[in-house]
C-alpha positions as CSV (number, residue, x, y, z in Angstrom):
1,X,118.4,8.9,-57.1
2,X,115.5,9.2,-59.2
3,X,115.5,5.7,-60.1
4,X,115.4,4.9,-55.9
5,X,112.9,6.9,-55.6
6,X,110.3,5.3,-58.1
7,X,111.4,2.2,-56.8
8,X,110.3,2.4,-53.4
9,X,107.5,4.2,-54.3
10,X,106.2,0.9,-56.3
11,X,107.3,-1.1,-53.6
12,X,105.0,1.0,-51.0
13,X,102.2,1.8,-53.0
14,X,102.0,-2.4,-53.4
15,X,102.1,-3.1,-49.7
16,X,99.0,-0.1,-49.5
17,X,97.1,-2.0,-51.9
18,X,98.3,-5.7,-50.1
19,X,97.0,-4.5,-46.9
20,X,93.9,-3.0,-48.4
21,X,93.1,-6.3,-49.4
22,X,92.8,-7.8,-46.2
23,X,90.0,-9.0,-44.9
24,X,88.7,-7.3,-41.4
25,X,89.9,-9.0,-38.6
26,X,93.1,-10.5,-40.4
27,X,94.7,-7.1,-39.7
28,X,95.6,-8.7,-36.2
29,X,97.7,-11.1,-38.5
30,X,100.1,-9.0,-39.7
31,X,103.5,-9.2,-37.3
32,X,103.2,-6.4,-34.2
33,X,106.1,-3.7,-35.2
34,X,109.4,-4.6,-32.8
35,X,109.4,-2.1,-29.5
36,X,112.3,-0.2,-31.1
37,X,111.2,0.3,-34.2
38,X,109.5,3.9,-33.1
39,X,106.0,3.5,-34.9
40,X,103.2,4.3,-32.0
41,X,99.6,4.6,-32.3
42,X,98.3,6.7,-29.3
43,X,94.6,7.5,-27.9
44,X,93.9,10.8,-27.3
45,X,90.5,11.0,-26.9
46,X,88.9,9.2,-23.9
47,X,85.9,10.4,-23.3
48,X,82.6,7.2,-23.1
49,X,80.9,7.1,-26.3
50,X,77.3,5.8,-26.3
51,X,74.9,4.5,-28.8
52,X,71.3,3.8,-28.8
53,X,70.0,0.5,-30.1
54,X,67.8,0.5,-33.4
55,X,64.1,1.0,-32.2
56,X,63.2,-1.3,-34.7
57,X,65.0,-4.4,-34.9
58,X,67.2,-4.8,-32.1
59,X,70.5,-3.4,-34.4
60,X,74.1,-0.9,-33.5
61,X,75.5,1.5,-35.7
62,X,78.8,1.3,-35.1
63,X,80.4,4.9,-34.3
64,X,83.7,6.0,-36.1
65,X,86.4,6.0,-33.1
66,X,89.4,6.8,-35.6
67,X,89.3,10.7,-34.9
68,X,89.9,9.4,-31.1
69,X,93.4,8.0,-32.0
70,X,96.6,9.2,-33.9
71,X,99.3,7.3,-35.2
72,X,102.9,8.1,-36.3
73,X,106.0,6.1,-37.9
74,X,109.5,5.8,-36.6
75,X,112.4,6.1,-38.7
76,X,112.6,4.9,-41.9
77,X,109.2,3.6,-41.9
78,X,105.8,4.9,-43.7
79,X,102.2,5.0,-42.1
80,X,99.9,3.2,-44.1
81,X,96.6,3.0,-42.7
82,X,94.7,3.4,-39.2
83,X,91.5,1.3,-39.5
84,X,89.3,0.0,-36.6
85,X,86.9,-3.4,-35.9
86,X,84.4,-3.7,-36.2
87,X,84.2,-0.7,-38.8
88,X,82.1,2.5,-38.5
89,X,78.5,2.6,-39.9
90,X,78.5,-1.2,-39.3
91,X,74.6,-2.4,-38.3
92,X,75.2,-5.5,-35.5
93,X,72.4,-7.3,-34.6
94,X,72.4,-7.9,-31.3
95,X,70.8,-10.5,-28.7
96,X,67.3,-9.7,-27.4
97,X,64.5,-12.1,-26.5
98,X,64.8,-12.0,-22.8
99,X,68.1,-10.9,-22.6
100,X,69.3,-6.7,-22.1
101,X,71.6,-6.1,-24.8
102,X,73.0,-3.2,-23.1
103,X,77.2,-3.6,-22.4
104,X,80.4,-2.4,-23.2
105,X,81.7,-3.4,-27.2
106,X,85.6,-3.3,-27.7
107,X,87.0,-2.1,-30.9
108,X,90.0,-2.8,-32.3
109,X,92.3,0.3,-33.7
110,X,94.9,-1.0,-36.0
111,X,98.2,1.0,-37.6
112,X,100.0,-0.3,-40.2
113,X,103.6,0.2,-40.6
114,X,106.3,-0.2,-43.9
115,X,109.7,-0.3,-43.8
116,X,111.5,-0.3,-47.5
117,X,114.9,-1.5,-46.9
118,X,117.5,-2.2,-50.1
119,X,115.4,-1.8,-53.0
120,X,117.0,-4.5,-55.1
121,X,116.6,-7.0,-52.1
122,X,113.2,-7.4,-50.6
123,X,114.2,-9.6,-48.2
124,X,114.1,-6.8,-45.8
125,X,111.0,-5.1,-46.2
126,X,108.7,-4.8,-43.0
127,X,105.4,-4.6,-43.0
128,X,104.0,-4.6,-39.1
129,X,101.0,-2.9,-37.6
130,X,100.3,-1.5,-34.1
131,X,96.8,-2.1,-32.4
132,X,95.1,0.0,-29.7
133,X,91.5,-0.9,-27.9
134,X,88.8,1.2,-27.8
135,X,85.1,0.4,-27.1
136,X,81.2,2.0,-26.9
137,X,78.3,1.5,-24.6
138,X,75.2,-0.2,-26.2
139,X,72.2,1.8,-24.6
140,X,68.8,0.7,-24.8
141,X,66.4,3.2,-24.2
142,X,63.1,2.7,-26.4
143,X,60.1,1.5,-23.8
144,X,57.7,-1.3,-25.0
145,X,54.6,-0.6,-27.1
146,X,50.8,-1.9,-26.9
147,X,49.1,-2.9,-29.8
148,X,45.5,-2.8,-30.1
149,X,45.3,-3.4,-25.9
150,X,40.9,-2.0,-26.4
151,X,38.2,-2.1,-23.7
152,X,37.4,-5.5,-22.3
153,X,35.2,-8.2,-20.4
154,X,35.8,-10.4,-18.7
155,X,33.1,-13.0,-16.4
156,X,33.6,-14.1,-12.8
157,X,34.1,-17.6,-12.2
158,X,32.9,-19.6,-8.8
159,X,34.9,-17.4,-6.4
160,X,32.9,-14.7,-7.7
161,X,35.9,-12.4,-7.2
162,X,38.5,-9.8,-10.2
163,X,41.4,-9.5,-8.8
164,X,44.7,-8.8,-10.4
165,X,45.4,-12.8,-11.3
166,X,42.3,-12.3,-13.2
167,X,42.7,-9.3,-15.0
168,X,46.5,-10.1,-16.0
169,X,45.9,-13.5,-18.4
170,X,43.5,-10.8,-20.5
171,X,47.1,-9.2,-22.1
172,X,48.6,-11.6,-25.1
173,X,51.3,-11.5,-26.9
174,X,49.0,-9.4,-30.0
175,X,49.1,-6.9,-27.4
176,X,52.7,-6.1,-26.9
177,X,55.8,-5.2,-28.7
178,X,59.7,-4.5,-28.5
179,X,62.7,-4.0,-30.4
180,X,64.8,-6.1,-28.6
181,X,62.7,-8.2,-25.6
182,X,60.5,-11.0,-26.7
183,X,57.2,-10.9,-26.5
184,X,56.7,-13.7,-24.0
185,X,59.0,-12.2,-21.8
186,X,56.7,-8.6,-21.9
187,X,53.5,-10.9,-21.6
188,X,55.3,-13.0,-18.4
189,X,56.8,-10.0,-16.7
190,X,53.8,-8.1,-16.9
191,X,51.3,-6.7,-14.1
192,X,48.5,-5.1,-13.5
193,X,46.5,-2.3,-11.1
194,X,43.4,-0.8,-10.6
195,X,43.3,2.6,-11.5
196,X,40.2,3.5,-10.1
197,X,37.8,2.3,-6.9
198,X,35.1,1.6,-8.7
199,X,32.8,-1.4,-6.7
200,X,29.5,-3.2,-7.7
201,X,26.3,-1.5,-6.7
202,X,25.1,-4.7,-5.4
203,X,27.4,-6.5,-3.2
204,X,25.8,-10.0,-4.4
205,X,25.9,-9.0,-8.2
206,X,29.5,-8.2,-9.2
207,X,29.0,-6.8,-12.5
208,X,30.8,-3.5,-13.1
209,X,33.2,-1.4,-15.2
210,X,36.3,-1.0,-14.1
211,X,39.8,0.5,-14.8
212,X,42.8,-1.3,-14.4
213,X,46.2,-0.2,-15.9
214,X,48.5,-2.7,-17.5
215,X,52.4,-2.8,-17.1
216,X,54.9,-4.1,-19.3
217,X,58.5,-4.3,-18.7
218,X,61.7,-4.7,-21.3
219,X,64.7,-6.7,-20.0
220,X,66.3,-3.5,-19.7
221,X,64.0,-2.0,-17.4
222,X,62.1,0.1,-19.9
223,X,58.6,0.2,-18.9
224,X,54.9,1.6,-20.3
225,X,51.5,1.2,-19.0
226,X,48.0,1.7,-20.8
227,X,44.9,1.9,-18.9
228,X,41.6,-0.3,-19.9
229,X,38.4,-0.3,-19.1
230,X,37.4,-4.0,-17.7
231,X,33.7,-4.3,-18.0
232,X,33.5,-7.7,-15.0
233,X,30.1,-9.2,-15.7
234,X,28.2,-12.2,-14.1
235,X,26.7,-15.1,-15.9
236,X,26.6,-18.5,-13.9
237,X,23.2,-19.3,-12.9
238,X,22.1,-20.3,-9.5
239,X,21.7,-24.0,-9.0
240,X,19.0,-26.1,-7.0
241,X,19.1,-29.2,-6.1
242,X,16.3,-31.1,-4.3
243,X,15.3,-34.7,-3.6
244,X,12.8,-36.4,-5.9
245,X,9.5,-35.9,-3.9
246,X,8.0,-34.1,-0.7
247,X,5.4,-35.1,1.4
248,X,3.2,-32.5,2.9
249,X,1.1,-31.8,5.2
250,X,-2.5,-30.3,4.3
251,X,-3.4,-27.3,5.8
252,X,-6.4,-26.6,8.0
253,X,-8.5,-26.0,4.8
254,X,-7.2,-29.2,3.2
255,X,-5.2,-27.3,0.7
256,X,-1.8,-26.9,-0.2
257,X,-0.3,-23.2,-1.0
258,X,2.1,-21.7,-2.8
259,X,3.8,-20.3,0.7
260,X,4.2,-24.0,1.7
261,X,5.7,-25.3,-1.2
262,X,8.1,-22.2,-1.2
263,X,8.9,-23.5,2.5
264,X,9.8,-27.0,1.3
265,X,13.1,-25.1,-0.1
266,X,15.5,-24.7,2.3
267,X,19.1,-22.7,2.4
268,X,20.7,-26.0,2.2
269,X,19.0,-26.6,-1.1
270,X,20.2,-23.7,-3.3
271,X,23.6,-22.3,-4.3
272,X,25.2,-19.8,-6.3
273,X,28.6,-17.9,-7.2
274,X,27.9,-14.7,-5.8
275,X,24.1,-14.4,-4.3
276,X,23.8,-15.2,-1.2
277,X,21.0,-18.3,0.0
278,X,18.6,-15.8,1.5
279,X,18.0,-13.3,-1.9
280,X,17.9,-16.8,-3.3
281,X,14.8,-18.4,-1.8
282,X,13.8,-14.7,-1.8
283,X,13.3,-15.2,-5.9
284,X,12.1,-18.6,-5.5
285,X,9.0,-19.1,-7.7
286,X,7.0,-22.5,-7.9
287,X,4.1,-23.8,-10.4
288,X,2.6,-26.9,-11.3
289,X,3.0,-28.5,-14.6
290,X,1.0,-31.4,-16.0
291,X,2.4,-34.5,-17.1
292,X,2.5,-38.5,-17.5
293,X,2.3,-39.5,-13.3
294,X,0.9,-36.1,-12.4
295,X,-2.3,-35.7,-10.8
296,X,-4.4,-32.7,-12.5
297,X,-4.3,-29.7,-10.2
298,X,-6.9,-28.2,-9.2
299,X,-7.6,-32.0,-7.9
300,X,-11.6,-32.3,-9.1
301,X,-12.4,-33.1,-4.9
302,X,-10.1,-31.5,-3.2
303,X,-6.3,-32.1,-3.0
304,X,-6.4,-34.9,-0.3
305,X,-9.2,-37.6,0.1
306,X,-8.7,-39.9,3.1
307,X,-6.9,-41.9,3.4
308,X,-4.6,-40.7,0.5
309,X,-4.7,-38.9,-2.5
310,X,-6.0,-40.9,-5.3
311,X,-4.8,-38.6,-8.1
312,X,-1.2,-39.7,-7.2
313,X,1.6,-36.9,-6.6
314,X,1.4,-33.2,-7.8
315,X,4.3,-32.1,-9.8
316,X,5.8,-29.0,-9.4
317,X,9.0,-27.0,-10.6
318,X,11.0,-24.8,-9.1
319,X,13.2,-21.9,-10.4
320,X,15.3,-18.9,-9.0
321,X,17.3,-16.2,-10.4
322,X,20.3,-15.2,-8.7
323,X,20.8,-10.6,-7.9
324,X,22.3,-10.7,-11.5
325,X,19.1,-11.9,-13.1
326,X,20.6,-15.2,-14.2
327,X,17.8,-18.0,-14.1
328,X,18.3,-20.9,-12.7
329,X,17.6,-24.2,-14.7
330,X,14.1,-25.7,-13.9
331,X,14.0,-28.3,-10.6
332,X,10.9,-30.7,-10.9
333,X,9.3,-32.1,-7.7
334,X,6.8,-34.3,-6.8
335,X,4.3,-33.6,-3.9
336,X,3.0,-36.3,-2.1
337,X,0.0,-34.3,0.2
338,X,-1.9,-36.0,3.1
339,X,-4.6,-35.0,5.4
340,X,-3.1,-34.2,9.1
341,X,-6.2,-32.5,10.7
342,X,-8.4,-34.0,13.2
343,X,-12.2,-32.7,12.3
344,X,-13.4,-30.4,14.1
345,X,-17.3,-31.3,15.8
346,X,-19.6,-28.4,16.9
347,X,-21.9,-29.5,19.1
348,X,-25.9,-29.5,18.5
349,X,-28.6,-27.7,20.9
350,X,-29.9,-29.5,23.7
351,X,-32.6,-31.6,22.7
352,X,-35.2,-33.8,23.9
353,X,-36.0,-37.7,23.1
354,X,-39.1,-40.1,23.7
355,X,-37.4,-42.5,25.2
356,X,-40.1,-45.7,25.6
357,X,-38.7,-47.6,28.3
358,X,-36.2,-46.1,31.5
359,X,-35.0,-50.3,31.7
360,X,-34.3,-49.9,28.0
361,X,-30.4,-49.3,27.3
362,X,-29.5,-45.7,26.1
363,X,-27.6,-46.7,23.3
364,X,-28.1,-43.8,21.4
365,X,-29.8,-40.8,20.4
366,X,-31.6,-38.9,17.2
367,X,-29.4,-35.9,16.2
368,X,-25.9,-35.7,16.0
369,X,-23.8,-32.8,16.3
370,X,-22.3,-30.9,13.2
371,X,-19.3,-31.7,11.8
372,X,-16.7,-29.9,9.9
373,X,-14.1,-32.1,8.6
374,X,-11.0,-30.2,6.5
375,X,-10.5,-32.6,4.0
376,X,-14.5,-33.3,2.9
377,X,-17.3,-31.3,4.8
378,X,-19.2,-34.2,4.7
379,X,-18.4,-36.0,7.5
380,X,-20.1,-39.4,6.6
381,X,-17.4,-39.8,3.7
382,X,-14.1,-39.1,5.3
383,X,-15.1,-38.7,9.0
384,X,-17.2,-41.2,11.5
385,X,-17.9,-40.5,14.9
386,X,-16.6,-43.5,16.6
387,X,-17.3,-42.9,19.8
388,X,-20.1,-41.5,22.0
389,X,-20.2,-41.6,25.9
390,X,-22.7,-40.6,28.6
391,X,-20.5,-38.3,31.2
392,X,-23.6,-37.5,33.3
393,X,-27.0,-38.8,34.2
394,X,-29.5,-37.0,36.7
395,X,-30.5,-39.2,39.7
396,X,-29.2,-42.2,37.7
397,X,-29.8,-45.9,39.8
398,X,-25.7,-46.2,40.4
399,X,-23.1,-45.0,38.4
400,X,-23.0,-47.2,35.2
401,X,-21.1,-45.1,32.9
402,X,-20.3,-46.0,29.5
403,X,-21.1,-46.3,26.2
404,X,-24.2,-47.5,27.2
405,X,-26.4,-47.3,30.3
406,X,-28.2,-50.3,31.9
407,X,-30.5,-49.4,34.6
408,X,-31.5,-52.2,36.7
409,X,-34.7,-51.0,38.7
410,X,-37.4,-49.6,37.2
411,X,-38.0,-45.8,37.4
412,X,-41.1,-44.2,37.0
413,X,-41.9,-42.5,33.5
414,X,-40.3,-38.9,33.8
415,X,-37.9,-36.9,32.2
416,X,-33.6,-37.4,32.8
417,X,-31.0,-35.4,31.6
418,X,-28.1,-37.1,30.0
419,X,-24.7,-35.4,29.2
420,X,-23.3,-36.9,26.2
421,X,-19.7,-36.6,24.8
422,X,-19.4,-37.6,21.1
423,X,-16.0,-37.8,19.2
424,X,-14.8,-38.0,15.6
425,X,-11.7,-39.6,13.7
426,X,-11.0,-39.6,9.9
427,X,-10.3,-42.1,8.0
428,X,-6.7,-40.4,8.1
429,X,-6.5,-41.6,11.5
430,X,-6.6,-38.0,12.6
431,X,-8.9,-37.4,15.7
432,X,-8.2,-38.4,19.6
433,X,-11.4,-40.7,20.0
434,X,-11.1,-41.4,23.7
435,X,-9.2,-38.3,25.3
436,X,-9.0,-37.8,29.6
437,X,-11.7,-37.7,31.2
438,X,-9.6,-34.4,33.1
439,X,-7.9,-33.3,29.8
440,X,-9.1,-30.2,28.2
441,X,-11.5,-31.9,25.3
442,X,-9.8,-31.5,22.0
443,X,-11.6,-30.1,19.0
444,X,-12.5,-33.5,17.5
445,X,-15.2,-34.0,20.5
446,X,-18.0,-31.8,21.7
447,X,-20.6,-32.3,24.7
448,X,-24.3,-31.9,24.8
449,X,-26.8,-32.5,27.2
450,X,-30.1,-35.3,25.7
451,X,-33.7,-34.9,28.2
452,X,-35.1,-38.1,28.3
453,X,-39.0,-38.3,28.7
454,X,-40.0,-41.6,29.0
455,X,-43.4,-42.6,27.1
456,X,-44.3,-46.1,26.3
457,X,-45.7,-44.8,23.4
458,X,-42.5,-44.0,22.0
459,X,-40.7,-45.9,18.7
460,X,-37.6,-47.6,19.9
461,X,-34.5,-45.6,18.0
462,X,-33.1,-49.0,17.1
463,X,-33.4,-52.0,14.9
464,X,-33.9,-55.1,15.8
465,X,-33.4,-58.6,13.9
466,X,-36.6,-60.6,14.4
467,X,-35.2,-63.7,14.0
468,X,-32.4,-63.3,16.6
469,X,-33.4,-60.5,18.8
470,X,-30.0,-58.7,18.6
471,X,-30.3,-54.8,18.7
472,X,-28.6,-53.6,15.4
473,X,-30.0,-50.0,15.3
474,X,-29.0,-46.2,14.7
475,X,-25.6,-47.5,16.1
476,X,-23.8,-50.7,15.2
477,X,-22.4,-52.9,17.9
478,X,-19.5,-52.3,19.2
479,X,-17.1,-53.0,15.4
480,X,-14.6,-55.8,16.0
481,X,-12.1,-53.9,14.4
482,X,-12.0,-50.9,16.5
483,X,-13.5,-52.0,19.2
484,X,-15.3,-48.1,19.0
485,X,-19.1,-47.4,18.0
486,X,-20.1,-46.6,14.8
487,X,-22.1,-43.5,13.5
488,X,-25.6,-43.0,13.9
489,X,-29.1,-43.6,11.4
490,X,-30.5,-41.1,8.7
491,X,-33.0,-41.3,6.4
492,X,-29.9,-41.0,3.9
493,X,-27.6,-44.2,2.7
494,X,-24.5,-42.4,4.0
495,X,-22.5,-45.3,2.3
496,X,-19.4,-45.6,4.1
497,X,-16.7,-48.9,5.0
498,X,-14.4,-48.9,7.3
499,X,-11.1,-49.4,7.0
500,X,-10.2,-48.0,4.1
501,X,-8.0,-48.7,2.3
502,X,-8.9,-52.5,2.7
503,X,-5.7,-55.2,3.9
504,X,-7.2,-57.8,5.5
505,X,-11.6,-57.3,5.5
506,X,-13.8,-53.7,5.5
507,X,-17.2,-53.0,6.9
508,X,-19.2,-51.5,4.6
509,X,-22.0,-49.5,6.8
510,X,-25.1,-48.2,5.2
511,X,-28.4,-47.2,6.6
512,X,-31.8,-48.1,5.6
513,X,-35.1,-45.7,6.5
514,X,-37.1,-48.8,6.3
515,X,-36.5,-52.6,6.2
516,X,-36.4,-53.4,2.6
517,X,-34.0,-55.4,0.1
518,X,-30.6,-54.2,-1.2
519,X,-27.6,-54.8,-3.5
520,X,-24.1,-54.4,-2.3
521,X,-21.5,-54.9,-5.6
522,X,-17.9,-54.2,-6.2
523,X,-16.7,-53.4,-9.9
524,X,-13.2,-52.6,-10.7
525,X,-11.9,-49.6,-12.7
526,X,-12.3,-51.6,-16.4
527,X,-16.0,-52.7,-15.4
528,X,-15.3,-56.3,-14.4
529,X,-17.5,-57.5,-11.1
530,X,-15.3,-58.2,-8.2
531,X,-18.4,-58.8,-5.1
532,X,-21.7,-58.8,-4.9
533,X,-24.0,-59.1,-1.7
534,X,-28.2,-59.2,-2.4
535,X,-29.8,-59.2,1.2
536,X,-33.1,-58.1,3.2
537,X,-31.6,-54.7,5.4
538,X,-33.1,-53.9,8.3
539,X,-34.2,-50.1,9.0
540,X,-30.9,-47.8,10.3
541,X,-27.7,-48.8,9.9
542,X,-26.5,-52.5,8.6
543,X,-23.4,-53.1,8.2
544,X,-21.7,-55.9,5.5
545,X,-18.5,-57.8,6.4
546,X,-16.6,-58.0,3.3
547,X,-12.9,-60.2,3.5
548,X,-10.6,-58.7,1.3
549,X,-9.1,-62.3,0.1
550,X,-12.8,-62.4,-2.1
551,X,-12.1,-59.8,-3.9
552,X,-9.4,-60.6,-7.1
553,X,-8.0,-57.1,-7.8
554,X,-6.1,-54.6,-6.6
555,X,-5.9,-50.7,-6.4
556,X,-9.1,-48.6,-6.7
557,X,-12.7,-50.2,-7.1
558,X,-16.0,-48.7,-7.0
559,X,-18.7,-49.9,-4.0
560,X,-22.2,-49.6,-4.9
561,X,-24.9,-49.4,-2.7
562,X,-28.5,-50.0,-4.5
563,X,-31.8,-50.2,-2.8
564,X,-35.4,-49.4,-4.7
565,X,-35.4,-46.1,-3.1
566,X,-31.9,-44.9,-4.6
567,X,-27.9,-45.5,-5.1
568,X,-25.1,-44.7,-3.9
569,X,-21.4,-44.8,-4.9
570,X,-17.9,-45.0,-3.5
571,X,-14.7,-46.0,-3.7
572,X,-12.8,-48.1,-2.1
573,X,-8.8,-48.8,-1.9
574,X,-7.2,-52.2,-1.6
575,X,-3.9,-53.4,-0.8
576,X,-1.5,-55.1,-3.0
C-alpha cells in the first residue's frame, strides 16, 4: 500500500508539473473532462468588475477573477490547478487613436482535472480540464490635457470678421494630449466659444482682446476646456486706385487747392477690409512731389497760362490710412489744370472824346474799361477784348447800329452821347463775346456811355496808311480769323498774337505810339532763328500775318517784338 501510494503520487505530481508547463492559451487543449466524470468548476461571484485604462499609455491591468470561481473533483480524480486568460496583473495595450477602447473583455477560467487509474498501466490516466467565462469592463475615464495652449493673436483677413472658424485652426496638435485618442482626432473634434462679449471700440477698427474657450473631446466622450485670451488685430492697409491723370478745372483765382484735389477722389476709388469709404477719403491727404515730367509747383506765373499750361502736368500723391492707422501705399497722379473762367471787365467812368468829324466813322474810342482776368491780370497777355458795340446814340441820323457808325448827313459840331458795350474772351476760349441783346450781360462784358464833342481841331484816334488810305488805327479791322475786333492803342507794345497756340497762321498785334521802324523775330527754345519780319509800323496797333508752314519747328518759341523805343517778349505755341 505504501508502494501505491508513492506511485501515484509521482504519477500526479508529473502531470502538476506537465500542465505547469503549458503555455497560456493551450490550456483549452487539454480534452474537456466527460459529463459524468463529476469534476465542476462553478462561479460564485457575479458581481461587474471594472477597470480604468492606464492614464499614460493607453494600457489594462488585468484584475485576478480566480477568487470569483471554485472548483471541485469528482471521484477518483485530483484538482490540479484553476488558472484564468489572460492572467492577472497582465498590462494589454489596447486600441486608441480615434477609436474608444472602452468594452467588455472575456476571460477564460480553466480547471484541471487527473485521474490515476492502474498504476503499472498508464494507459488510463486522465488528464482533462473544465473552463468557465468570466470577463471586465474597460473604463476610460481620464479627460484630455492642453499643453502649452498661451495667450494669442491672431489678424483679420478681407472679411474683416473672428468668428469661431477663425479662432478654431489656432489649436495644433502641440497643444493637446491623450492617453488613448490621437491627437488629430482632439485637434479635428475640437471647438470653440467666446467666453466673454467683449467688442471693438471702433466698429471700423476691429482690433481687440478677447476670450474664447477651447474644447477638446476624447473618443470616449471625455472632455476639457481652457480659456485664452485672443488679442484680434488689424493690419491690411487700405488701397487706392486711381487713373493715371486728372484734368482740372482752375478756380476763380486761377489756382488749384488742396480741397479740389481731395475732391478728385471719389468712394469708388478707395477700399479697405474693415473702414468704411467715407473715414477713408476722410484721412485722405495729398502733396506734390517733384520729378522727371513734373512741372515745378509753385508754377513761376501762375498754374495755368492760356491756352495751356506750359510747365506740363503737376504730380501729386495720394495716401490714406484706414481707422486702424494702417497707411495706405502711395497713389501718384498727374494733374493736367486749365483755365475755365471767362474774365471778368469792370467798366470805366463816363468819359468824353474830341471827336474831329460827326461824318467820320466811330470806330473806336481812347480808354478802355478794366479788366480782371483770373488766369493773368493783365489782360493784354491772356485776354483781348474782341468785340465793342454801340447800343445807343442820341439823336443819331437813323439807326445804324454796329460795330461801327456811318452817319450819312452832316450834323452840326456838338456833343452825342454814345452807349458802348465792350466784351472780353481769353485766349482759353472762355468769354461770351456777342451775348443777347435781351439777355442779362454776363460778367465778360460791361457798358459805358462815350460824349462825343465834335471839334475839327481834333487828332483822328486812328492810323492811317498813306500810301493806301485804309484806316488801320487803335482797332484793327475786322480779323479774318474771328471775324471780331481787335483791342484798342496804348502807348505800350502790348505784344500779343492771336490764335495761340498757332495750327494753320497767327496775328501777331502790336502797337506803336508813333510811326517808326520795327523788328518782329521768332527763335526757338535752343536759340536757332525760325522768322523774322523788319518793317516801317504805323502809330497804334499793326498787326503781322505770320503762316505757320514758315516756321520749321515745333512746340514753344519765343516772339520778339523790337522797336528803338523798347522790346518785348512772348511766347508762342505751335502745333505738331
Amino acid at each position: 500500500m505504501k508502494k501505491f501510494t508513492t506511485q501515484w503520487s509521482a504519477a500526479l505530481l508529473a502531470a502538476i508539473v506537465f500542465c505547469c508547463m503549458l503555455p497560456e492559451g493551450a490550456w483549452a487543449q487539454v480534452p474537456p473532462c466527460d459529463g459524468g466524470s463529476g469534476n465542476t468548476l462553478t462561479q460564485i461571484e457575479m458581481s461587474e468588475i471594472y477597470v480604468d485604462v492606464n492614464s499614460g499609455n493607453c494600457k489594462v491591468l488585468v484584475p485576478d477573477l480566480l477568487g470569483r470561481w471554485v472548483a471541485s473533483p469528482g471521484p477518483g480524480f485530483q484538482l490540479i490547478s484553476v488558472s484564468q486568460a489572460p492572467s492577472s496583473s497582465t498590462l494589454v495595450s489596447l486600441t486608441g487613436g480615434s477609436l474608444c477602447p472602452e468594452g467588455e473583455v472575456e476571460v477564460v477560467i480553466t480547471a484541471l482535472f487527473f485521474y490515476f487509474g492502474d498504476p503499472v498501466d498508464d494507459s488510463d490516466d486522465i488528464l482533462c480540464s473544465v473552463i468557465g467565462m468570466d470577463h471586465f469592463n474597460i473604463v476610460e475615464s481620464t479627460p484630455p490635457s492642453f499643453m502649452g495652449l498661451t495667450d494669442m493673436t491672431i489678424s483679420v483677413t478681407t472679411d474683416c470678421d473672428i468668428d469661431g472658424a477663425d479662432i478654431k485652426p489656432l489649436l495644433k496638435k502641440a497643444n493637446v494630449k491623450d492617453n488613448c485618442t490621437s491627437k488629430d482626432y482632439l485637434v479635428a473634434n475640437s471647438w470653440v466659444t467666446r467666453c466673454d462679449m467683449m467688442e471693438p471700440a471702433d466698429p471700423e477698427c476691429p482690433e481687440v482682446v478677447q476670450c474664447w474657450t477651447f474644447h477638446i473631446i476624447d473618443a470616449c466622450g471625455n472632455e476639457n476646456e481652457q480659456d485664452v485670451s485672443i488679442t484680434v488685430t488689424e493690419d491690411m492697409p487700405p488701397v487706392i486706385t486711381l487713373p493715371a491723370s486728372f484734368t482740372l478745372n482752375a478756380n476763380s483765382d486761377c489756382e488749384i487747392t488742396e480741397a479740389q484735389l481731395l475732391a478728385l477722389v471719389k468712394a469708388a476709388h478707395v477700399s479697405d477690409n474693415c473702414t468704411g469709404d467715407a473715414t477713408l477719403l476722410d484721412n485722405l491727404t495729398v502733396e506734390y512731389f517733384s520729378e522727371e515730367g513734373c512741372a515745378v509747383y509753385p508754377a513761376p506765373d501762375g498754374m495755368v497760362v492760356c491756352p495751356e499750361n506750359p510747365y506740363g502736368a503737376y504730380c501729386v500723391s495720394y495716401r490714406t490710412t484706414d481707422a486702424c492707422g494702417n497707411e495706405s501705399a502711395e497713389e501718384t497722379v498727374k494733374i493736367y489744370v486749365k483755365d475755365v473762367t471767362a474774365p471778368v471787365l469792370t467798366p470805366p467812368s463816363n468819359f468824353t472824346v474830341c471827336w474831329p468829324d460827326p461824318n467820320y466813322p466811330f470806330e473806336n474810342f481812347t480808354s478802355e474799361p478794366t479788366v480782371v482776368e483770373a488766369c493773368d491780370a493783365d489782360c493784354d497777355i491772356t485776354c483781348l477784348i474782341y468785340s465793342q458795340r454801340i447800343l445807343a446814340l442820341t439823336n443819331p441820323p437813323r439807326g445804324a447800329y454796329g460795330n461801327n457808325v456811318y452817319p450819312t448827313i452832316n450834323i452840326a459840331p456838338g456833343p452825342r452821347v454814345a452807349t458802348v458795350r465792350v466784351c472780353a474772351r481769353d485766349l482759353c476760349g472762355n468769354g461770351n463775346i456777342n451775348p443777347s441783346l435781351a439777355a442779362p450781360l454776363p460778367t465778360n462784358c460791361c457798358t459805358f456811355n462815350i460824349t462825343l464833342v465834335y471839334d475839327e481841331g481834333c487828332s483822328p484816334p486812328i492810323a492811317v496808311d498813306k500810301k493806301t488810305g485804309a484806316q488801320l488805327g487803335n482797332f484793327e479791322l475786322v480779323s479774318p480769323e474771328t471775324g471780331l475786333v481787335e483791342m484798342d492803342a496804348d502807348d505800350e507794345l502790348y505784344l500779343g498774337a492771336f490764335p495761340n497756340p498757332v495750327v494753320h497762321h497767327t496775328q501777331v498785334y502790336f502797337n506803336l505810339p508813333r510811326e517808326q521802324s520795327y523788328q518782329l523775330s521768332m527763335i526757338s527754345q535752343d536759340g536757332k532763328p525760325l522768322f523774322k519780319s523788319v518793317a516801317k509800323g504805323l502809330a497804334g496797333r499793326n498787326v503781322v500775318n505770320v503762316d505757320r508752314r514758315s516756321i520749321q519747328a515745333s512746340g514753344v518759341v519765343y516772339c520778339t517784338l523790337e522797336t528803338e523805343d523798347r522790346s518785348q517778349t512772348m511766347m508762342l505755341l505751335l502745333s505738331n
